[in-house]
C-alpha positions as CSV (number, residue, x, y, z in Angstrom):
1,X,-17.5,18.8,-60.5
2,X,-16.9,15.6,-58.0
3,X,-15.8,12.3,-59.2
4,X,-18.2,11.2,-62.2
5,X,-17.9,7.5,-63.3
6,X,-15.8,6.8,-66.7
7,X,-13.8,9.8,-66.8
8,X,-10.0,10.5,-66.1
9,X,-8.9,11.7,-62.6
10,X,-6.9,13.9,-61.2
11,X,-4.4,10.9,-60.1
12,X,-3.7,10.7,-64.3
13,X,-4.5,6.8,-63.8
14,X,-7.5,5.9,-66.0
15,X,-10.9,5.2,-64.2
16,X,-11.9,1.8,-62.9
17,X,-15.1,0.0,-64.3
18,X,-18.1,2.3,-64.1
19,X,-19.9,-0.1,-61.9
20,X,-17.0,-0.2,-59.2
21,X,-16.8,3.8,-59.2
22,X,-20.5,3.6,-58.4
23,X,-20.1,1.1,-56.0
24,X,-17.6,2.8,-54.0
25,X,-19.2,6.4,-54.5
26,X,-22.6,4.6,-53.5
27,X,-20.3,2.8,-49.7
28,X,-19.0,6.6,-49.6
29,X,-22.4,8.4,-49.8
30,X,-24.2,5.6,-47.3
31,X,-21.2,5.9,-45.1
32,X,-21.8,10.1,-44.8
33,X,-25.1,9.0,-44.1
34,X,-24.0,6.8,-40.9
35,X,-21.4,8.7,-39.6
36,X,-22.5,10.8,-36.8
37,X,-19.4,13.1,-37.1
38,X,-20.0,16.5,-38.6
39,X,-16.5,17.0,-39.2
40,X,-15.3,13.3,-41.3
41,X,-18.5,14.1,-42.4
42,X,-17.3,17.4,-44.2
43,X,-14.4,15.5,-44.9
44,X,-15.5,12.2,-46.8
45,X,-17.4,14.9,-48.9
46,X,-14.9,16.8,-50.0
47,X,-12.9,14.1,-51.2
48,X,-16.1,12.8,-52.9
49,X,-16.4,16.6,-54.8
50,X,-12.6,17.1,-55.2
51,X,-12.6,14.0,-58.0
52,X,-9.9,12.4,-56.7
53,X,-11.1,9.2,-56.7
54,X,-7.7,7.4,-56.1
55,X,-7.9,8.9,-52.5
56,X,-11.7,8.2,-52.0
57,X,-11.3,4.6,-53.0
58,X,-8.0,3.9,-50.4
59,X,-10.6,5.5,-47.3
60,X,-13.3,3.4,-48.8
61,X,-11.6,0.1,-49.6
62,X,-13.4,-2.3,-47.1
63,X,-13.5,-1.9,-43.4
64,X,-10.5,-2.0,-40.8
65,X,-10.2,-5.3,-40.4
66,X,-10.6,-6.3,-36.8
67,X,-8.5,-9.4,-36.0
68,X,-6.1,-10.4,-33.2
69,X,-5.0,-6.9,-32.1
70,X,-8.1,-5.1,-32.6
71,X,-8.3,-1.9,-34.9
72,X,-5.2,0.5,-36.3
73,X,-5.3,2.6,-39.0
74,X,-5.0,6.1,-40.1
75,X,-7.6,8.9,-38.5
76,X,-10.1,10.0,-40.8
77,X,-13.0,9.7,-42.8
78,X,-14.3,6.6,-44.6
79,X,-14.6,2.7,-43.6
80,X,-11.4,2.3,-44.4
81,X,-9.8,4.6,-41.5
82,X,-9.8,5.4,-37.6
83,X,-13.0,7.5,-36.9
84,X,-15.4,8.0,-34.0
85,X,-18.0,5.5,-36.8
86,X,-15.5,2.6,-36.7
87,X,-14.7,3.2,-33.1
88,X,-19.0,3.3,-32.5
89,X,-19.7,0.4,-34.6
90,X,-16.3,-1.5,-33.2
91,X,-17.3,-0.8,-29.6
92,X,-21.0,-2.1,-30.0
93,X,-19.7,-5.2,-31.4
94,X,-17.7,-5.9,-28.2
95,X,-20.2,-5.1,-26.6
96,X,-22.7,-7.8,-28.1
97,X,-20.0,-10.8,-27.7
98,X,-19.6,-9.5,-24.3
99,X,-23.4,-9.8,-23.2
100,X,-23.6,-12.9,-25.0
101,X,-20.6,-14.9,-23.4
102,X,-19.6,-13.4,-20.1
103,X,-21.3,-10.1,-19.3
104,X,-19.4,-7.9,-17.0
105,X,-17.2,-5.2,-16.0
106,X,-14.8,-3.7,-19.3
107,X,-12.0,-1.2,-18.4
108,X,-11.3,1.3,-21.1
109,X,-7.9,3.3,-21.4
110,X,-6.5,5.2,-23.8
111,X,-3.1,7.0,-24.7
112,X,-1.9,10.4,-25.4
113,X,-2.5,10.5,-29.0
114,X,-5.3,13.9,-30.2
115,X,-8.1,11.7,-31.3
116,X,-7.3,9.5,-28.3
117,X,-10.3,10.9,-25.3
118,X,-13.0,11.5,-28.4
119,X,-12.6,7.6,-28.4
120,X,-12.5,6.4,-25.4
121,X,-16.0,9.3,-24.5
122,X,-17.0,7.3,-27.5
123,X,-16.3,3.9,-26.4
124,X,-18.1,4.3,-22.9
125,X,-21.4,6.2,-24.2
126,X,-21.9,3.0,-26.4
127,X,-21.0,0.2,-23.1
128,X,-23.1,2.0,-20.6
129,X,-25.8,2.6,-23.0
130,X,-25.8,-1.3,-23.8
131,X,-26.1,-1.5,-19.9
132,X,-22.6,-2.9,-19.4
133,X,-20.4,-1.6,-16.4
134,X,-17.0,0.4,-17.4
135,X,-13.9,1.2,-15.1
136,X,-12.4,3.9,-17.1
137,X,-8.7,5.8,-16.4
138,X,-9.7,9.4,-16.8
139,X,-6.4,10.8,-17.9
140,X,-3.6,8.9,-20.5
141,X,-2.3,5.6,-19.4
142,X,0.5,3.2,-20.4
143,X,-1.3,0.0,-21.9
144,X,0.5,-2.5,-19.1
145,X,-1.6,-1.1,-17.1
146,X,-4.8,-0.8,-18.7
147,X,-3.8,-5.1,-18.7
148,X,-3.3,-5.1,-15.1
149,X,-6.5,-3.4,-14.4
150,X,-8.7,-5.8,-16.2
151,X,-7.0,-8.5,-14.5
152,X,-7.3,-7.4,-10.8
153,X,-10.6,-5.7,-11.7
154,X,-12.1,-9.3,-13.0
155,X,-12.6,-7.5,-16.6
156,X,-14.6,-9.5,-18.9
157,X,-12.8,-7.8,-21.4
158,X,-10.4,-4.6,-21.4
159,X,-10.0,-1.7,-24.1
160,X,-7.4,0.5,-24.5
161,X,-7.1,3.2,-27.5
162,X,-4.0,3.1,-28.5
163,X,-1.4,2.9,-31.9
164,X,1.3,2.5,-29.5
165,X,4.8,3.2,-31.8
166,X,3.1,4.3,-35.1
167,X,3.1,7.9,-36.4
168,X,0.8,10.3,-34.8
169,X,-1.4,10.1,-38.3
170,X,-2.8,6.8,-36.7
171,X,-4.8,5.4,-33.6
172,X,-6.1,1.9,-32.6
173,X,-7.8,-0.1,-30.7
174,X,-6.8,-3.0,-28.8
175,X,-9.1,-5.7,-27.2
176,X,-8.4,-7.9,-23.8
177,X,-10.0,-11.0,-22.9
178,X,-11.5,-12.3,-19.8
179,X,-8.2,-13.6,-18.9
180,X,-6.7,-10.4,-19.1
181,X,-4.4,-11.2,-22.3
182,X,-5.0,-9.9,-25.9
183,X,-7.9,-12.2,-27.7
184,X,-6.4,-14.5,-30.1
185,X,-8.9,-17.0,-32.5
186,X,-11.8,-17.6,-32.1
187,X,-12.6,-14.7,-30.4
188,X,-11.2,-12.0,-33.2
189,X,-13.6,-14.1,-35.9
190,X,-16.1,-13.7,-33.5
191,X,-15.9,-10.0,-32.2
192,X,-15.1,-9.3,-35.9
193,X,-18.7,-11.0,-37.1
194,X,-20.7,-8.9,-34.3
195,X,-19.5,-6.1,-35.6
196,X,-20.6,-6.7,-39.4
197,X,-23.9,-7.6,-37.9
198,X,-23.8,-3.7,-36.3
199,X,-25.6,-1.3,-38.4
200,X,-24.6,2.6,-39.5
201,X,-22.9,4.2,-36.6
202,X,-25.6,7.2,-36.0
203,X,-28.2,4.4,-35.1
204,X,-25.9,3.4,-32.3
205,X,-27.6,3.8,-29.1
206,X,-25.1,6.1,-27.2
207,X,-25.0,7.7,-23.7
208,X,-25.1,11.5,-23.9
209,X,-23.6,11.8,-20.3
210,X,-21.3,8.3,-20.3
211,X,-18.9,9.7,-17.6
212,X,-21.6,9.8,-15.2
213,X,-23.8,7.3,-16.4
214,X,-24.8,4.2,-13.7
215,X,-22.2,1.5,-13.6
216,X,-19.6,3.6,-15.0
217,X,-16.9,4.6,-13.1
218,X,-13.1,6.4,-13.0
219,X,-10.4,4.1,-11.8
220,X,-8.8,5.3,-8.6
221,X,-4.8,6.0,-8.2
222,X,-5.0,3.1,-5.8
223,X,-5.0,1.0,-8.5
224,X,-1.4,2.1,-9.6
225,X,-0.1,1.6,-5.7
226,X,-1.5,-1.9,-6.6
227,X,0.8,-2.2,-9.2
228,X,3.6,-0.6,-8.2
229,X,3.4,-2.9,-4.9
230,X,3.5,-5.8,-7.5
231,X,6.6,-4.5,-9.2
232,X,8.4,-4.7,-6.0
233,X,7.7,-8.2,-5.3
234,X,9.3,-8.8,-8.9
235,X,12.3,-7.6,-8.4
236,X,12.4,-9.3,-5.0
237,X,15.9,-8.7,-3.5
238,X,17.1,-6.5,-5.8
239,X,19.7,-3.7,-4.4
240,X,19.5,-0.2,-6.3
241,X,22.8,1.6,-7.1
242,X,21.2,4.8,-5.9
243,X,24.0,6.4,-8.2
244,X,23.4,5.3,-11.1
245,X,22.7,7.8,-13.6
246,X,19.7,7.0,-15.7
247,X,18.4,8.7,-18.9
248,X,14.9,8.3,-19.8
249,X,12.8,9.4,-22.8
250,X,9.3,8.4,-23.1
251,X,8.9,9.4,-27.2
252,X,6.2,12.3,-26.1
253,X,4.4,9.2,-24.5
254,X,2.6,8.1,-21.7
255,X,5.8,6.9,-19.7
256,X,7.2,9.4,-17.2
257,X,4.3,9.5,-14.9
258,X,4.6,5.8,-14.4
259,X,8.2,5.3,-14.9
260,X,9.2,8.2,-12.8
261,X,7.2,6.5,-9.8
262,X,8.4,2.8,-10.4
263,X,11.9,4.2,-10.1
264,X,11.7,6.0,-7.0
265,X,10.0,3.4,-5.4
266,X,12.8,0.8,-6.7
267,X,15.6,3.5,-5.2
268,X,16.6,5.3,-8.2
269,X,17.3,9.0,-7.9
270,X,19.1,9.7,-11.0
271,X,16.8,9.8,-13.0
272,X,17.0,12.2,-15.7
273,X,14.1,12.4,-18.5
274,X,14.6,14.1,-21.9
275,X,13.0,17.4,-21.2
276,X,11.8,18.0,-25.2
277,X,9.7,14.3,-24.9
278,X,9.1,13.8,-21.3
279,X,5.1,15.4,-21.4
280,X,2.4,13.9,-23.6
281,X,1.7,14.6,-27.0
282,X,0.2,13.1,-29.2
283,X,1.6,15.4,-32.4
284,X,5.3,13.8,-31.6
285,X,6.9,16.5,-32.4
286,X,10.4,16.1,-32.3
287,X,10.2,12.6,-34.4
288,X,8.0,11.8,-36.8
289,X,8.0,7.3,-36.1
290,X,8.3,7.4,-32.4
291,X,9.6,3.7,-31.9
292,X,12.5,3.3,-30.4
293,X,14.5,1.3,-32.9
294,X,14.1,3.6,-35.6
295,X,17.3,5.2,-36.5
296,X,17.4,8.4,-34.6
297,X,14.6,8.6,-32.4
298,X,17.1,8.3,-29.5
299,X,19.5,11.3,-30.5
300,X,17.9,13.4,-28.1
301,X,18.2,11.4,-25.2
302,X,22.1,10.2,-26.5
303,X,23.0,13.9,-26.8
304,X,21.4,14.6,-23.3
305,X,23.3,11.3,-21.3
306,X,26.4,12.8,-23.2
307,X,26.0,16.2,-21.4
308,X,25.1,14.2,-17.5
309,X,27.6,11.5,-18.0
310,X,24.7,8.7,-17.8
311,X,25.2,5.4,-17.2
312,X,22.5,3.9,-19.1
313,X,19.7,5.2,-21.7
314,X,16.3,3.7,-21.2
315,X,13.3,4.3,-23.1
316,X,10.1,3.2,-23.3
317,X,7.7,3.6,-26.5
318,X,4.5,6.3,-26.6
319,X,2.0,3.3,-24.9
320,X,5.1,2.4,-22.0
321,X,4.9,-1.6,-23.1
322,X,8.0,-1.5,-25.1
323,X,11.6,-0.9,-23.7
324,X,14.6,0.0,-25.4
325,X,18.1,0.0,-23.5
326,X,21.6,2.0,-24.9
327,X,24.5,2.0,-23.4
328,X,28.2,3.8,-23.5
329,X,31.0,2.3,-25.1
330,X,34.4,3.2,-26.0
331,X,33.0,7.3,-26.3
332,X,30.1,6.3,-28.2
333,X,26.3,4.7,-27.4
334,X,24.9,1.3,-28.2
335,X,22.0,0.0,-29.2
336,X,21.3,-3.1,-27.7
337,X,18.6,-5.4,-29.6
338,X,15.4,-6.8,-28.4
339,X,17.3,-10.0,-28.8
340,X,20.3,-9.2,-26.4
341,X,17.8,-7.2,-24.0
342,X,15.3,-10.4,-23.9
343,X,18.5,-12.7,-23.0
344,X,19.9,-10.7,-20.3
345,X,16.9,-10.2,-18.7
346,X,16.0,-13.5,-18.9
347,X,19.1,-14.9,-17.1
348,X,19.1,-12.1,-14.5
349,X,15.1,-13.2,-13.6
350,X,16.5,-16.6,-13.5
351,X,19.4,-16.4,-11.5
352,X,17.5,-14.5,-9.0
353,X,14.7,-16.8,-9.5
354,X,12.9,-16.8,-5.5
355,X,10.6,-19.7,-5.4
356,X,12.2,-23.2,-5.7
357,X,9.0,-24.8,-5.7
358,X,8.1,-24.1,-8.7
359,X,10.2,-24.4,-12.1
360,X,10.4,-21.2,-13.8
361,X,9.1,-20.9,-17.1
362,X,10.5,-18.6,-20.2
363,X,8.6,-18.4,-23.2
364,X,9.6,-16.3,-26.5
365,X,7.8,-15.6,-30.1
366,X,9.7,-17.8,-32.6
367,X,11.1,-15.2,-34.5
368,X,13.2,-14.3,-31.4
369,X,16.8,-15.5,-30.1
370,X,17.2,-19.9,-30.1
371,X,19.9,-18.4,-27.3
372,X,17.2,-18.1,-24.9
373,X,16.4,-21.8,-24.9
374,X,20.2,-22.4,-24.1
375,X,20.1,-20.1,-21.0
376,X,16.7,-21.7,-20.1
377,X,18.8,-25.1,-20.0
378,X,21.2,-23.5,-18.0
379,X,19.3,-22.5,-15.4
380,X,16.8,-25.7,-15.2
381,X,14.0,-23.6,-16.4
382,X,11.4,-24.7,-18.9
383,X,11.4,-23.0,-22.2
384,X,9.1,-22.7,-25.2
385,X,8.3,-20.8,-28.5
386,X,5.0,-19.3,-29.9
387,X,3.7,-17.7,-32.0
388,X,4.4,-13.4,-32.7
389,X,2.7,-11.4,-30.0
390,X,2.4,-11.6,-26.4
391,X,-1.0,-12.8,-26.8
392,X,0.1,-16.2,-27.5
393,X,3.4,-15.8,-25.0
394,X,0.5,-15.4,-22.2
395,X,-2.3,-17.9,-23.2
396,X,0.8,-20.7,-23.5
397,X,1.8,-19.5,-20.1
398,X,-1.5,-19.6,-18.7
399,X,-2.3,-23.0,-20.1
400,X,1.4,-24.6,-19.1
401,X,0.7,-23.4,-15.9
402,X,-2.4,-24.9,-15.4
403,X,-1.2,-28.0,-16.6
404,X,1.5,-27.9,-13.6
405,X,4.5,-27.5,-16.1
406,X,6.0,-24.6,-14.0
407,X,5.4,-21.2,-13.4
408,X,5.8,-18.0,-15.6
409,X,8.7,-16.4,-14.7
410,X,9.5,-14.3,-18.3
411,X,9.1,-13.6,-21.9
412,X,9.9,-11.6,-25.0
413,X,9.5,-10.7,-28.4
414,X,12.4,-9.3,-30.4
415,X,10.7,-6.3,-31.2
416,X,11.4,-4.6,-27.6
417,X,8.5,-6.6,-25.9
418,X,9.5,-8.2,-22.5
419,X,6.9,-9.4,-19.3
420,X,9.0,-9.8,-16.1
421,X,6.6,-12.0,-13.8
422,X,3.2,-12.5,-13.6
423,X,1.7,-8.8,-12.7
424,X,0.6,-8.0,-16.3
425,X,-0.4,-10.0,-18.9
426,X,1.2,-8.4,-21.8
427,X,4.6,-6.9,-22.8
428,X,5.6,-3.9,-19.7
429,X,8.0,-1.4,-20.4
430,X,8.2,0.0,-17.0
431,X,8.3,-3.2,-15.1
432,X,11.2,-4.3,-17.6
433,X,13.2,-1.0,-17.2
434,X,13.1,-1.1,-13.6
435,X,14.3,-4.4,-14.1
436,X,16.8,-3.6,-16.5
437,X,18.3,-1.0,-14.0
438,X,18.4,-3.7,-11.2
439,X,20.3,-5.6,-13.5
440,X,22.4,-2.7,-14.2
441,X,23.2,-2.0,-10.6
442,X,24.2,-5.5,-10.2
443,X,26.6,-5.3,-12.6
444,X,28.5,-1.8,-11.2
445,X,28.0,-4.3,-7.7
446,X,30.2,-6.8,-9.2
447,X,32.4,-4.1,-10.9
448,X,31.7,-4.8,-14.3
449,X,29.3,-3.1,-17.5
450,X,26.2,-4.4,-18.8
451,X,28.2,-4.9,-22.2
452,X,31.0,-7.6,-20.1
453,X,28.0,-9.1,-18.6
454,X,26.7,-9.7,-22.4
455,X,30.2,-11.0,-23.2
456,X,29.7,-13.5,-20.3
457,X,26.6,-15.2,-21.9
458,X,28.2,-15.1,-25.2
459,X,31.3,-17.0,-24.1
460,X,28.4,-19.5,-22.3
461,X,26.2,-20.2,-24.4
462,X,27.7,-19.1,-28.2
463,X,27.5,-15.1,-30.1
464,X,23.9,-15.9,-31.3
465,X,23.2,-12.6,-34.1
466,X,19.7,-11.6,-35.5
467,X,19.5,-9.8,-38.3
468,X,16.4,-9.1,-40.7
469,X,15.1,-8.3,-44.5
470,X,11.7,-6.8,-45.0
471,X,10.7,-6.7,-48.9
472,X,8.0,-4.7,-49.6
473,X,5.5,-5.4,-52.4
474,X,2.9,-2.6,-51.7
475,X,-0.2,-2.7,-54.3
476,X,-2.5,-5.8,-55.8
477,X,0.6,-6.7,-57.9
478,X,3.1,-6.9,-54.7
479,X,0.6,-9.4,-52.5
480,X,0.3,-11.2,-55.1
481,X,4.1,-11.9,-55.2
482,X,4.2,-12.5,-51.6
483,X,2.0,-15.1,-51.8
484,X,3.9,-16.4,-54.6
485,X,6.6,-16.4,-52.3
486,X,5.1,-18.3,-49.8
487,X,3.6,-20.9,-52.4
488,X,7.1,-21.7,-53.6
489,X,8.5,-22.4,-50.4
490,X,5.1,-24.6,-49.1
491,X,6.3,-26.5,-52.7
492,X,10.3,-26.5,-52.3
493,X,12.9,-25.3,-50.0
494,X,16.4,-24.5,-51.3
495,X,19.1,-27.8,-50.7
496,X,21.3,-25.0,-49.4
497,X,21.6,-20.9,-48.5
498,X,24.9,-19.1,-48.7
499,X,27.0,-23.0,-49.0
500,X,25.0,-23.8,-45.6
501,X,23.0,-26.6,-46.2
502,X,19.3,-26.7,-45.1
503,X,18.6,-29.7,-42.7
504,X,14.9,-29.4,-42.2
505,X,12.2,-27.4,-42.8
506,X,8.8,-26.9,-41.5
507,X,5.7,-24.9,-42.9
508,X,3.7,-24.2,-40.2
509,X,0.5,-23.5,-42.4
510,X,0.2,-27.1,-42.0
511,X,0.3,-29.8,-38.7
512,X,-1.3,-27.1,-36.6
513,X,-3.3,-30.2,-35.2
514,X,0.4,-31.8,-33.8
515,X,1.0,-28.9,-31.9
516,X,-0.5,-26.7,-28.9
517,X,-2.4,-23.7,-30.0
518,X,-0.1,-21.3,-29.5
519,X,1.9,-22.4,-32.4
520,X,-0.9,-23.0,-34.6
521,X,-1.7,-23.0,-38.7
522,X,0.0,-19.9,-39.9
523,X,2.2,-18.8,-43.1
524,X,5.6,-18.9,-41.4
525,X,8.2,-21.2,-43.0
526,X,11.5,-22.3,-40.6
527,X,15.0,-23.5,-42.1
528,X,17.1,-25.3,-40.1
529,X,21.1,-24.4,-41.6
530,X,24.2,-26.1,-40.7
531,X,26.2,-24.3,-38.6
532,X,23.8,-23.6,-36.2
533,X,21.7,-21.2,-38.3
534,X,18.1,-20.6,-38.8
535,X,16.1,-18.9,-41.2
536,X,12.2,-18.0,-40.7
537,X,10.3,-16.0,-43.3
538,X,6.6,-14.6,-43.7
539,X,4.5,-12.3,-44.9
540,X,4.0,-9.4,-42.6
541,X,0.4,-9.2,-40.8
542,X,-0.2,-5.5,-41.0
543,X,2.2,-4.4,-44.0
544,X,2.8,-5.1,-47.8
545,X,5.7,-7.1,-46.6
546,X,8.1,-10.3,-46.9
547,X,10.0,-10.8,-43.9
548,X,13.1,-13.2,-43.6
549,X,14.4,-13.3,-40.3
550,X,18.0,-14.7,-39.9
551,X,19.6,-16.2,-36.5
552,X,23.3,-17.4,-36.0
553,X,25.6,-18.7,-33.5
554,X,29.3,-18.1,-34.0
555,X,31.9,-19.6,-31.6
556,X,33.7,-17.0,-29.3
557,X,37.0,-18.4,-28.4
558,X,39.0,-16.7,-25.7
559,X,41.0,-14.3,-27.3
560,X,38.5,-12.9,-30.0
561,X,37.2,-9.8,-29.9
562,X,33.3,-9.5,-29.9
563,X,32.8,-7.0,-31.7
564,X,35.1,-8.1,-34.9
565,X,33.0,-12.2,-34.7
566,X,29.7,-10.2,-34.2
567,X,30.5,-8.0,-37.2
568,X,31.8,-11.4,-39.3
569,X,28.4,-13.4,-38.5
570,X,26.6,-10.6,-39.1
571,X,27.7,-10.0,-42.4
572,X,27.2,-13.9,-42.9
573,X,23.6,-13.7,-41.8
574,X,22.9,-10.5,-44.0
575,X,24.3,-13.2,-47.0
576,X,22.2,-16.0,-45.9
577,X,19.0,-13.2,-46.4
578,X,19.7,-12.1,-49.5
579,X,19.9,-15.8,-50.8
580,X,16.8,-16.7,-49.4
581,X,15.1,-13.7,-50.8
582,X,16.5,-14.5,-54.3
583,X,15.3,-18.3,-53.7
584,X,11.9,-16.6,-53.3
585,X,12.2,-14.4,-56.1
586,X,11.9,-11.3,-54.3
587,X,15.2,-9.5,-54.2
């Protein structure tokens, strides 16, 4: 009998006020109307006449919020989900702020994912039929170089559909600016207001032939010689151990086609892919969250290197802009962490740093490794901290280089995100694991692992150790107490965590004004510890979360074993964590 206001629902919970059951069913019923989907039309409907109003309310809770990386979300029906509607309505809000501050070329690219090309058709019937021009890959593409394209193609703004890591249930939609790196504010508030202003999707105007409308056009394979011309002016000198045994998995991604190309061109000929996730698909079958740090999405690729006696395991996420490195040791394989990945590249890029007229630059996100500012030092290089997401690690480098403090030479996020040079305007997985392989073959050069090479900055610059806590709150009730958390800690700090006392503190929700922009006004608290310790902790952006992020240095004298003061300031850190969290209330 459908969902009728008042009465008790399937989900056992009693119904919400009559007027917001009508409210929602009257958003549901209005958006049916606007959708010009037959299917998510069928399929808002039957959650409408199914009664289950719990489900109907989650799809029609609000919009997807369009901010600083565009759109993700689950694919279905409703307001509340990735559809063709929200990509139509998204895409025509673009499409307005682009005609109204710098009209121009867009470049459109999308991933591998099974609602991926209905978006991207979708995305460039609405462009050409607001009389924009659009550069569009024609088959699945790594988002590095969806960056690079609007770059050397003079973009006004690049698209790429993409959820990058998440589960194959979702999609997304990610936004580049005229400079070629992800908008940050104003321009999210912006885009995010023109698309309010957009009305129902179905009165969209759309092209009915967009891949053959005028000014659109496919984007050549001349454009990946481009880029694969730039890669080798990264890595400069760099000698490939042609040997080396290479195992690569790119999580049923995008990857291979790229990666496969990058390494022959760099010299490497070992390279063996993971033959159950080497071709695109978007269902992920053989893991279910196909990012790279989750525990066991490399067991396939482990098990493989086990059988050819590999060297190294790379792997880059679905979208190709994250990298993650393993490696043997003492019969088993290693994870190493976006931390200890970001710090050896970084000191590799800078030892074999080629143009002495210009100070490199390094730039991190804050929540990653203080260890990078100490090989910075070492090296002469300038150094600096932003904000998560490369979108502020490339609009500080842009604006540092332009005001003649050096030249961007690298940067990294914690999270698997590293851009080696000046190519790509975003986090690279291939560049980065071509890269990492030089940096490999240096090592078996110099007769020595990647892991001694690790030991080496340890003993230089102190065993810096990262750890994490996420606390999830998920409902009303949860946000509520993460906000809590964070009002506590913009009130008070603790006088000390774990018997470490806390030096200083800063709340970066307020001062924004005494900084550069790419550490502006956001609800991020910092600890400084004793000891050389840090804590940082904030409410996730995407997810019901609190997240305390812990880094420590421990000394490393000559005889001790790394493994046994790694596994002691671990443990340390994990303390430090849990006392913040119970400072916080949130245990």
């Amino acid at each position: 009998m459908g969902i009728v206001p008042g009465e008790r629902h399937k989900s056992g919970k009693y119904a919400m006020a009559m007027t917001t059951i009508n409210e929602i069913l009257d958003a549901a019923i209005a958006w049916i109307a606007g959708d010009p989907d037959p299917v998510t039309r069928k399929e808002l409907q039957a959650v409408i006449d199914s009664g289950d109003f719990d489900d109907l309310a989650d799809r029609m809770h609000g919009t997807l919020e369009f901010g600083t990386a565009g759109l993700r979300g689950i694919v279905g029906a409703g307001s509340n989900r990735m559809n063709r509607a929200v990509i139509i309505r998204a895409t025509r809000g673009v499409a307005d702020h682009v005609l109204a501050k710098n009209p121009g070329l867009v470049v459109v690219g999308r991933d591998a994912r099974l609602s991926s090309p209905q978006f991207l058709e979708d995305t460039i019937a609405v462009l050409a039929a607001a009389g924009i021009p659009v550069r569009y890959f024609d088959a699945p593409v790594a988002t590095p170089i969806v960056a690079y394209a609007a770059r050397v193609l003079g973009a006004q703004a690049g698209i790429i559909i993409t959820a990058s890591h998440n589960p194959a249930d979702y999609n997304g939609y990610k936004v580049y600016a005229p400079n070629a790196v992800q908008i940050v504010p104003p321009t999210d508030t912006e885009i995010a207001e023109s698309i309010d202003r957009v009305g129902p999707a179905v009165e969209v105007p759309r092209h009915d032939d967009p891949f053959h409308a005028h000014g659109v056009g496919r984007i050549s394979d001349d454009l990946l010689d481009r880029y694969l011309t730039d890669l080798e002016e990264v890595r400069g000198d760099a000698q490939a151990e042609q040997e080396l045994r290479i195992v690569y998995t790119p999580m049923h991604g995008v990857g291979w086609r790229f990666f496969e190309e990058a390494m022959r061109r760099a010299g490497y000929r070992r390279v063996t892919p993971v033959p159950e996730q080497v071709e695109p698909d978007g269902r992920f079958p053989t893991t279910h969250f196909p990012n790279p740090e989750e525990p066991g999405a490399l067991d396939l690729a482990i098990a493989l290197a086990e059988r050819t006696d590999a060297d190294i395991i790379l792997s880059n996420d679905p979208d190709a802009d994250r990298l993650a490195v393993a490696l043997p040791s003492d019969g088993t394989w290693i994870g190493l962490s976006g931390n200890q990945i970001g710090c050896l590249l970084a000191d590799y890029v800078l030892e074999h740093w080629s143009e002495p007229d210009h100070r490199p630059m390094v730039i991190e996100s804050i929540v990653s490794s203080p260890m990078l500012a100490s090989i910075a030092q070492r090296h002469g290089a300038y150094f600096d901290q932003t904000l998560t997401g490369f979108k502020w690690i490339w609009n500080a480098a842009l604006d540092l280089e332009a005001a003649g403090t050096g030249r961007f030479a690298f940067g990294y996020e914690e999270a698997l995100g590293y851009s080696v040079g000046r190519a790509v305007r975003d986090k690279d997985g291939i560049s980065a694991g071509v890269v990492f392989a030089d940096l490999a073959s240096a090592c078996h050069a110099e007769g020595i692992t990647v892991l001694d090479r690790l030991e080496t900055l340890y003993r230089h610059h102190g065993l810096w150790v990262s750890t994490q806590k996420s606390i999830v709150r998920p409902g009303a009730e949860g946000i509520a107490e993460i906000d809590a958390a964070m009002a506590l800690l913009e009130e008070r700090v603790p006088d000390q965590l774990d018997g470490r006392t806390v030096l200083r503190a800063t709340d970066f929700h307020v001062g924004a004004d005494r900084r550069p922009r790419w550490l502006g006004a956001t609800p991020l608290v910092a600890l400084d510890l004793d000891g050389d310790a840090r804590v940082l902790i904030r409410p996730s952006g995407t997810e019901p979360k609190l997240k305390i992020y812990i880094d420590l240095r421990a000394h490393l004298g000559p005889d001790d074993s790394v493994m046994d003061v790694e596994q002691d300031a671990l443990e340390t850190a994990t303390r430090i964590a849990e006392a913040a969290a119970a400072f916080v209330g949130l245990t």
